[in-house]
C-alpha positions, 0 to 999 in steps of 0.5 A, spaced: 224 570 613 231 568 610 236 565 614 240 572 613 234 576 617 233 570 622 241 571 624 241 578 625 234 578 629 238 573 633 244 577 633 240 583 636 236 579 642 243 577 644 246 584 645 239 587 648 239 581 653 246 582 654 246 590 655 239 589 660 243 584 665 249 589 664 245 594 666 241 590 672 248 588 675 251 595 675 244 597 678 244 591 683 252 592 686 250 601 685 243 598 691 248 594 695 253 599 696 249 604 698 242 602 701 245 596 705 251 599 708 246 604 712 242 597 715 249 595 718 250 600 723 242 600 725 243 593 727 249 595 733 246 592 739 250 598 743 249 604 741 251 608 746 253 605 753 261 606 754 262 606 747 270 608 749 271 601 753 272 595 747 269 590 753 264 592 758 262 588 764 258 590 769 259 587 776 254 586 781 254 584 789 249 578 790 248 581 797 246 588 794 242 586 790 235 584 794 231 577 793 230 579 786 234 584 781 231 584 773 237 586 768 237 588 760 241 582 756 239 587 750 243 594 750 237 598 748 234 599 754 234 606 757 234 604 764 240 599 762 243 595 766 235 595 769 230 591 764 224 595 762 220 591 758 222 594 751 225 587 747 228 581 748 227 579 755 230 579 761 235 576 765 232 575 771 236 573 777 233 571 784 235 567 790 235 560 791 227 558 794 229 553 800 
């Protein structure tokens, strides 16, 4: 092998390698802005309670509530504000024991 093939050879790799990293960025940022964008919406913790109000609060009366009232922290129950037991966990607020 001559210095000149060596050279070439060389010149060749580089413009392969060169070529396939193009092709593997363009292909990454085509994924990025197609699949992950749809990732975002699902991750929404409110899906469809009062989507018109940008704050929602839920008032209660402590003496309407009994000894013991279970609610949802997460949105996604169907019964909301009441807990079913379908993800992360109650918030549970019950009267003082004397």
């Amino acid at each position: 092998m001559s210095l000149t093939s060596s050279s070439s050879l060389r010149v060749e790799w580089i413009a392969a390698v060169t070529i396939a990293a193009g092709i593997a960025a363009i292909g990454y940022l085509a994924y990025k802005r197609l699949y992950v964008k749809d990732h975002r919406n699902k991750a929404m913790i409110n899906l469809h309670i009062q989507k018109d109000n940008p704050k929602i609060v839920h008032a209660f009366d402590m003496e309407d509530l009994g000894d013991k009232a279970v609610y949802c922290r997460c949105w996604r129950s169907k019964k909301f504000p009441f807990y079913t037991g379908d993800n992360v966990g109650p918030l549970i607020i019950k009267k003082k024991e004397t």
